[in-house]
C-alpha positions as a Markdown table, in Angstrom:
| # | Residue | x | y | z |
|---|---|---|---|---|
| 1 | Unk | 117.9 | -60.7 | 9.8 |
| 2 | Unk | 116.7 | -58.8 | 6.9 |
| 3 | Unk | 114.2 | -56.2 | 6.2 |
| 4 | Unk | 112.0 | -57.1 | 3.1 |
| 5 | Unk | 109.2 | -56.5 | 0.8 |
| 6 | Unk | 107.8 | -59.2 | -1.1 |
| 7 | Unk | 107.1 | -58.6 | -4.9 |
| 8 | Unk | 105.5 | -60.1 | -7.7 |
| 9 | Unk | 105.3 | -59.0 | -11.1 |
| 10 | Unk | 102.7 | -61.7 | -12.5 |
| 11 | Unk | 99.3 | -61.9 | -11.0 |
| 12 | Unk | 100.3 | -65.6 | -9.6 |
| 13 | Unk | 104.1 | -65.4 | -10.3 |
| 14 | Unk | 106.9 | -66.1 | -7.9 |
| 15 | Unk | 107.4 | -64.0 | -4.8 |
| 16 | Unk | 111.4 | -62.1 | -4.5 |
| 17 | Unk | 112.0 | -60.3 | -1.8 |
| 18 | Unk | 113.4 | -56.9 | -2.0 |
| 19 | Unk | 114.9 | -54.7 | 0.4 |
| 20 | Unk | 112.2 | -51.5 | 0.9 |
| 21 | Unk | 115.8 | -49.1 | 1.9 |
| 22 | Unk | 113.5 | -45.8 | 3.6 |
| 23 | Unk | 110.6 | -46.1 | 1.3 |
| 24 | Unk | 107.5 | -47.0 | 3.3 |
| 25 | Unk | 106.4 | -49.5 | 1.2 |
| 26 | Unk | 103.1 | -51.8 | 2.4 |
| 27 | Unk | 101.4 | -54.5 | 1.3 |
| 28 | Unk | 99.5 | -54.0 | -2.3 |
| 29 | Unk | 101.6 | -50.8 | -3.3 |
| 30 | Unk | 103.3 | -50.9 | -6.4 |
| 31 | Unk | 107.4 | -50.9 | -6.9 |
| 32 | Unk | 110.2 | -50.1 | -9.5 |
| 33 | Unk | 112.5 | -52.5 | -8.8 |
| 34 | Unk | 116.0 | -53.8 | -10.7 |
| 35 | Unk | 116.1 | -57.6 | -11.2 |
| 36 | Unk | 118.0 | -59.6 | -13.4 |
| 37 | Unk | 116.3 | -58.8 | -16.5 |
| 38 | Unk | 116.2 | -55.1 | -16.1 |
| 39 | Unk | 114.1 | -52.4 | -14.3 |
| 40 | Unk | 110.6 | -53.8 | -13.3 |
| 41 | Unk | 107.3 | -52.8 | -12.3 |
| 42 | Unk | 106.0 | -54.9 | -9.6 |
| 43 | Unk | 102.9 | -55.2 | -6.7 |
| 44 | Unk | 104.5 | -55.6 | -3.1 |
| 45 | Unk | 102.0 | -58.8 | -1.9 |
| 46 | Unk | 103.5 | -59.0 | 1.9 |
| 47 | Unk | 104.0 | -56.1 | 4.4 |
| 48 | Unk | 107.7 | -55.4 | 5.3 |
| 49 | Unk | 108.8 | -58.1 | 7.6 |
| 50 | Unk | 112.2 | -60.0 | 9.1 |
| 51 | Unk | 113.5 | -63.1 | 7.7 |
| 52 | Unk | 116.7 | -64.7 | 8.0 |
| 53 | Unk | 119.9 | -65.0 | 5.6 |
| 54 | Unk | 118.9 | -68.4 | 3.8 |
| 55 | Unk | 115.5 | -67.3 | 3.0 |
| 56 | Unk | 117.2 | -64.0 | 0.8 |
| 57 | Unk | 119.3 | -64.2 | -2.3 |
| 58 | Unk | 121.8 | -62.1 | -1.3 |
| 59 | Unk | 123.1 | -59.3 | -2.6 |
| 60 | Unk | 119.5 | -58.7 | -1.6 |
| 61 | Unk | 118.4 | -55.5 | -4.5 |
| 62 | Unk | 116.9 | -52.8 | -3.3 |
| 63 | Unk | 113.2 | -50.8 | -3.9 |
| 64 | Unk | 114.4 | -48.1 | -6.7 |
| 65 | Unk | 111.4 | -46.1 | -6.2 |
| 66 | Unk | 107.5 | -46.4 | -5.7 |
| 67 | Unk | 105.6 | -46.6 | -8.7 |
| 68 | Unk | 103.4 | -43.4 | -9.9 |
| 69 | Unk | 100.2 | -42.9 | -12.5 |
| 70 | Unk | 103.0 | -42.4 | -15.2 |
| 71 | Unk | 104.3 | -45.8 | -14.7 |
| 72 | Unk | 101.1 | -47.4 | -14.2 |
| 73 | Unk | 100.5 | -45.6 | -17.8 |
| 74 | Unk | 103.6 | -47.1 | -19.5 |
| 75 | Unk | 103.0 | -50.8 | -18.1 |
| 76 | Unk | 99.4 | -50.6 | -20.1 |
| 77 | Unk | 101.2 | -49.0 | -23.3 |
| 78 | Unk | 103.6 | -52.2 | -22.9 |
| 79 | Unk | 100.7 | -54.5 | -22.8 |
| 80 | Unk | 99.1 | -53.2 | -25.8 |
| 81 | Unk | 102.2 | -53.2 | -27.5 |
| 82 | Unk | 103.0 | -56.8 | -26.9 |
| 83 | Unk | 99.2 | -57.6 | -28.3 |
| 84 | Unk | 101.0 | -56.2 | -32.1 |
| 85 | Unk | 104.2 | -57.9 | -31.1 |
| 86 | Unk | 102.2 | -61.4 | -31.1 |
| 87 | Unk | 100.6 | -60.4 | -33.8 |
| 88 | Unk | 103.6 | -59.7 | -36.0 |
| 89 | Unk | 105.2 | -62.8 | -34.8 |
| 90 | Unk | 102.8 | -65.6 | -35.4 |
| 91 | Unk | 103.0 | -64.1 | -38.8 |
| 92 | Unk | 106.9 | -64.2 | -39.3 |
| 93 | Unk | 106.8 | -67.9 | -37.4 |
| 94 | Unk | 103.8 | -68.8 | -40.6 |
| 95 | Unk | 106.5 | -67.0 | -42.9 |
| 96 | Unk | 109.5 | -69.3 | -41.6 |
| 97 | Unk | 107.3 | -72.3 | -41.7 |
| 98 | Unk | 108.5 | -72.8 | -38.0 |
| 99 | Unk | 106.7 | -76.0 | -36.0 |
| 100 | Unk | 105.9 | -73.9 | -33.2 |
| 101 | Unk | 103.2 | -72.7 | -30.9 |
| 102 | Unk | 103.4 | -68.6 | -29.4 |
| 103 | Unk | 102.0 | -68.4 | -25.9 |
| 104 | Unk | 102.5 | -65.0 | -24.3 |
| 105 | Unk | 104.5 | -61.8 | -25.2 |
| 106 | Unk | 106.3 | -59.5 | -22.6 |
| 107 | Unk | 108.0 | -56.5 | -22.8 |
| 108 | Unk | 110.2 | -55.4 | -19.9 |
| 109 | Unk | 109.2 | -52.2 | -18.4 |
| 110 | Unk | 111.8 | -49.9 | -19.5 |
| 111 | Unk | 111.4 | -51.7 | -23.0 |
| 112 | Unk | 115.1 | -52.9 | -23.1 |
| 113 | Unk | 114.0 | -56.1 | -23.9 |
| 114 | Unk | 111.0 | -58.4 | -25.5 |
| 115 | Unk | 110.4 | -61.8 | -24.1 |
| 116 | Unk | 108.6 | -64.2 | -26.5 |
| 117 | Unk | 107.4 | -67.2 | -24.8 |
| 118 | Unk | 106.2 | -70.3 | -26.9 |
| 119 | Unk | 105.6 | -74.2 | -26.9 |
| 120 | Unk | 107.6 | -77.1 | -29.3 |
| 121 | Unk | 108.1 | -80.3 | -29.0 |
| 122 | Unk | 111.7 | -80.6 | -29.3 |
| 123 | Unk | 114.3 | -77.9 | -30.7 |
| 124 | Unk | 113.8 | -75.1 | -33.0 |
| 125 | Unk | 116.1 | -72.9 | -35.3 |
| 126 | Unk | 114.5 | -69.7 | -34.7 |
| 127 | Unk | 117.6 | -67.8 | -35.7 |
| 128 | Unk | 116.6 | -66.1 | -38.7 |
| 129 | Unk | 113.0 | -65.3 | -36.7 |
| 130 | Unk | 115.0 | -63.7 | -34.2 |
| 131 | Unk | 117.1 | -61.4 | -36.9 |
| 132 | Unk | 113.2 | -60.4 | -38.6 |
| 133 | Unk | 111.5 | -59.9 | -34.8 |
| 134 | Unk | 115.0 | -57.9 | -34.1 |
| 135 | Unk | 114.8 | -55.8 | -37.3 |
| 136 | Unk | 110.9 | -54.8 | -36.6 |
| 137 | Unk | 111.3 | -54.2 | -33.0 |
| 138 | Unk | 114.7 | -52.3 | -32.9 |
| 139 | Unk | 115.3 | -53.9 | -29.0 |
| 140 | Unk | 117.0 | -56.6 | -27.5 |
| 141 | Unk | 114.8 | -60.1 | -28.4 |
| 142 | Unk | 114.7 | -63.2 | -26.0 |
| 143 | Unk | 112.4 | -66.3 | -27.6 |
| 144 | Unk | 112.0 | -68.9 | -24.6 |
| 145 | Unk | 110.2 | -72.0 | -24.8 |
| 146 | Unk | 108.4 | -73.5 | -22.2 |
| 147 | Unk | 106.4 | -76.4 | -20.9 |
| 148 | Unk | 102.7 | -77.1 | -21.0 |
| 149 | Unk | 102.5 | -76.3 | -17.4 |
| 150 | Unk | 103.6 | -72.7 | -18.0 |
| 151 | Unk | 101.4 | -72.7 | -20.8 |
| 152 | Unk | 98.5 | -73.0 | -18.7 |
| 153 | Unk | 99.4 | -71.2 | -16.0 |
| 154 | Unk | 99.9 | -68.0 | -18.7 |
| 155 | Unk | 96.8 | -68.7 | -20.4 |
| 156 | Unk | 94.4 | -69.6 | -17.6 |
| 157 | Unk | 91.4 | -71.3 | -18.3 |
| 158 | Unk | 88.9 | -73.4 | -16.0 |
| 159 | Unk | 89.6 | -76.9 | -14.3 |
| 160 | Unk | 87.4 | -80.0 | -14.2 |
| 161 | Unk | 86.2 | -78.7 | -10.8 |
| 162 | Unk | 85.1 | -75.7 | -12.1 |
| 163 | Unk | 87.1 | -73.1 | -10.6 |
| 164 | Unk | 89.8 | -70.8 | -12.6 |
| 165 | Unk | 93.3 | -72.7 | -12.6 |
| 166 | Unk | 95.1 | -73.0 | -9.6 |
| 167 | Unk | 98.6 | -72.0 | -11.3 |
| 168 | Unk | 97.0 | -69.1 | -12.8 |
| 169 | Unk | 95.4 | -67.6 | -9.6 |
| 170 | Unk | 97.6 | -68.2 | -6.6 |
| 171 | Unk | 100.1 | -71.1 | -7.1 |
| 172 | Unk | 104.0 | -69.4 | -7.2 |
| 173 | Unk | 105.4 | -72.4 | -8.1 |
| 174 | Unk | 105.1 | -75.8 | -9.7 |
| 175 | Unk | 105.4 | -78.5 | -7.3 |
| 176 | Unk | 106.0 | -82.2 | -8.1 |
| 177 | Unk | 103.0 | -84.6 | -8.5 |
| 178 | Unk | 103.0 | -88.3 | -9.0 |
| 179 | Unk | 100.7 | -91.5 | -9.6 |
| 180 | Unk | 101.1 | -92.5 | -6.4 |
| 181 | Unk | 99.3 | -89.7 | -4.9 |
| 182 | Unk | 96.5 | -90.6 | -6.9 |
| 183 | Unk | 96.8 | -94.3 | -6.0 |
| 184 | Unk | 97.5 | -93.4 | -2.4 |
| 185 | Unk | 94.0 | -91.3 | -2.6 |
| 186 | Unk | 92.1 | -94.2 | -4.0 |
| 187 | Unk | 91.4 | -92.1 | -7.3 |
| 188 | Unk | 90.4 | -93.1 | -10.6 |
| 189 | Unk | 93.5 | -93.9 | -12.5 |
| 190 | Unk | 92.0 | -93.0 | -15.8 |
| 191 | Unk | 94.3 | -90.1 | -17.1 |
| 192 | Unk | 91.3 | -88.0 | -18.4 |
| 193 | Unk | 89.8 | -88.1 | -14.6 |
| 194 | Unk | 93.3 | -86.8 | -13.1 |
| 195 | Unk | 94.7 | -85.0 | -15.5 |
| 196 | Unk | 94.4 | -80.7 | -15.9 |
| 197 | Unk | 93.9 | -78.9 | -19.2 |
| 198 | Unk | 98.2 | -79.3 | -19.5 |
| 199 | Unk | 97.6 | -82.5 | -20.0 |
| 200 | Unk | 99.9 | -83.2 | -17.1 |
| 201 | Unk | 98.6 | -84.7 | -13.1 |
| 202 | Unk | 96.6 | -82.0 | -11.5 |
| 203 | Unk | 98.2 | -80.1 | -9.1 |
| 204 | Unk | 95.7 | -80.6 | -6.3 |
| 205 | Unk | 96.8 | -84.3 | -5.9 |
| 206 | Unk | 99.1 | -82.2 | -3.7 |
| 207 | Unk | 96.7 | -80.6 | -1.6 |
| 208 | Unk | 96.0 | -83.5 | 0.7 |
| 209 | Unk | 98.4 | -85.9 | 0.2 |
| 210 | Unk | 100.4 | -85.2 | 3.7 |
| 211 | Unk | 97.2 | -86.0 | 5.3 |
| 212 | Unk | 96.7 | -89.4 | 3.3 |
| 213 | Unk | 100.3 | -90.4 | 3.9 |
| 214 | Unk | 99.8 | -90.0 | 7.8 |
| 215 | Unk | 96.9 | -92.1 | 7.7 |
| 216 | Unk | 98.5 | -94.4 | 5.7 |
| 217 | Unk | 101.6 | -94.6 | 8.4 |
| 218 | Unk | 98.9 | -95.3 | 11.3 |
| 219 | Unk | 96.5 | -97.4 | 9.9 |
| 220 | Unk | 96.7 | -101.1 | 8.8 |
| 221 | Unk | 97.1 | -102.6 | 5.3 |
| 222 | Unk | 94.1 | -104.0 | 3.8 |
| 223 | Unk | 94.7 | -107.9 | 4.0 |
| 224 | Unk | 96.3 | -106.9 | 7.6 |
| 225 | Unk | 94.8 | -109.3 | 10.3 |
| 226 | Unk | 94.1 | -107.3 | 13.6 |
| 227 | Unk | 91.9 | -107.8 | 16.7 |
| 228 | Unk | 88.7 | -106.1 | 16.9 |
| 229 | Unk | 85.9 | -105.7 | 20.3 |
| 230 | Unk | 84.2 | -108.3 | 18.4 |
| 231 | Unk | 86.9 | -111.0 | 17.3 |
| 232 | Unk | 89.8 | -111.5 | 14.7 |
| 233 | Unk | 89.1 | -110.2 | 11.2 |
| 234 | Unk | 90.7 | -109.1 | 8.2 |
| 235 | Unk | 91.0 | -105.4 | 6.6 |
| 236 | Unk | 88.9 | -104.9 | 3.6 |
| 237 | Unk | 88.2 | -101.5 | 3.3 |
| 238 | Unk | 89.8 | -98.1 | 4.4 |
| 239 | Unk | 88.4 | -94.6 | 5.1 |
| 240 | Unk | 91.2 | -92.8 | 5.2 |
| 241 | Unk | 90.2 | -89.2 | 6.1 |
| 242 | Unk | 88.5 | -90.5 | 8.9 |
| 243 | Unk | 90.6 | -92.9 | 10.3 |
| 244 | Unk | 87.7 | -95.9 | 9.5 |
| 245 | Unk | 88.8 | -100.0 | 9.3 |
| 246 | Unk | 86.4 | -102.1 | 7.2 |
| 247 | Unk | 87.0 | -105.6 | 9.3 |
| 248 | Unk | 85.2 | -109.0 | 7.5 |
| 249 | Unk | 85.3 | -110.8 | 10.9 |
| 250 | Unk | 86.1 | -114.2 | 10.7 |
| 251 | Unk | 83.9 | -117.2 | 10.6 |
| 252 | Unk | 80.7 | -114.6 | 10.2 |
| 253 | Unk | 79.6 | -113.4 | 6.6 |
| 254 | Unk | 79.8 | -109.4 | 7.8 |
| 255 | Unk | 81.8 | -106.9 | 7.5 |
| 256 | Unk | 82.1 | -104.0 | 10.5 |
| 257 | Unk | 83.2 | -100.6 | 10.4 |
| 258 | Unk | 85.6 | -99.7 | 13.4 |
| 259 | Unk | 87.7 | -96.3 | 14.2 |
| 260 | Unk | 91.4 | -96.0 | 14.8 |
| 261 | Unk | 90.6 | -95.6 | 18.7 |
| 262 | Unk | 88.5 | -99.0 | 18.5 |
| 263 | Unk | 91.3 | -101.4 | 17.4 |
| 264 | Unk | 92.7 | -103.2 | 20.9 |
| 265 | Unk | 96.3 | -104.0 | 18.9 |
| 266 | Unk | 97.2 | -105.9 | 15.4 |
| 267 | Unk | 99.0 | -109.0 | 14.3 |
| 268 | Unk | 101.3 | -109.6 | 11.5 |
| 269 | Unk | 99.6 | -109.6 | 8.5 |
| 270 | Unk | 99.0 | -111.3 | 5.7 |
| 271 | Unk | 98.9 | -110.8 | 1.6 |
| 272 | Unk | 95.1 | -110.1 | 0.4 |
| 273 | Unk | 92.9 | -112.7 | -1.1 |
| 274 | Unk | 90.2 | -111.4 | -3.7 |
């Protein structure tokens, strides 16, 4: 077992765990930390806790120090300076007539290093960018392109349910999404009704489709016959949330409602006729 702190250093970034050594580091105090990319300033989002080997990249790093006023001083002087830093580059990427898109700039906190982050739609030669950006800035520069998802989760923006965008409030990570989910949820298929401002399938198609695929794994398929209190019928409809069979009963122009509980037991069944 190890002792950790968990740390992010984006408001909905990925948590790492870091090892708090004697510091008594608590939940929502702020951390120098080294990573792979330098020193970093960071907010601890989980109180110290245990958690076993495979959950820790190991060697696990430890908490350098606890972050001060000073440091909270120099992380705002880095965000104003990356404000220029887009600045001057959108105008050196006009300049070099370069078919890309800047998202975000980031400098690391001990200023080793400037991240620019952008969007393309296939492969750029930013190599004589990188010598002008290098030549201004007088520090190490990385350019790193990335997707539309990371786009939106940097920029933010609102979703067709009205709420700020999940990735850029509290999802860590992007997790895979498919049609089926939407098929399996009896959405709209129209790509403008579940699709997010990335363009991409919304990320809440997620949310509840472990419920939808148990429901699907106890209830029957529509065409299905099954026996009902009140006869033989076929499945026309299903709620699945509330574990409800639509039944058109045969040899009588209805169709009944029954729950899961209701259905005695179910026969083989058959392929659906419109």
């Amino acid at each position: 077992m190890y002792n950790v702190i968990g740390v992010r250093f984006k408001k909905a970034g990925k948590i790492y765990y870091f090892d708090p050594g004697e510091f008594p580091v608590k939940k929502n105090d702020y951390v120098i930390v080294e990573t792979t990319r330098g020193v970093e300033y960071g907010k601890a989002v989980t109180d110290q806790k245990k958690v076993e080997e495979h959950d820790v990249v190991l060697p696990l790093k430890k908490v350098i120090r606890l972050a001060d006023q000073t440091d909270q001083t120099s992380v705002e002087e880095n965000k104003q300076a990356a404000k220029e830093a887009h600045q001057v580059c959108n105008e050196k990427i006009i300049e070099h007539s370069l078919d890309m898109k800047l998202v975000d700039v980031e400098y690391t906190f001990d200023r080793n290093k400037v991240i620019f982050y952008f969007t393309a739609d296939g492969r750029i030669d930013f190599r004589d960018l990188v010598k002008d950006l290098a030549a201004i800035f007088r520090t190490r520069i990385e350019l790193r392109q990335i997707g539309v998802r990371d786009e939106a989760k940097m920029l933010g923006g609102i979703g067709p349910c009205g709420r700020m965008l999940c990735c850029s409030t509290f999802l860590g990570d992007f997790e895979p999404v498919s049609i089926k989910m939407a098929k399996d949820q009896n959405l709209s298929l129209n790509p403008t009704k579940i699709s997010g401002l990335c363009g991409r399938l919304m990320c809440c198609l997620k949310y509840e489709n472990d419920e939808y695929e148990a429901a699907k794994a106890e209830l029957p398929d529509i065409g299905e016959l099954i026996k009902t209190p009140d006869g033989t019928g076929k499945v026309v409809g299903l709620n699945m949330l509330e574990r409800l069979i639509q039944v058109d009963l045969s040899g009588q122009e209805r169709t009944l409602e029954y729950s899961l509980e209701e259905i005695m037991n179910r026969s083989t069944s058959i392929p659906a006729t419109e």
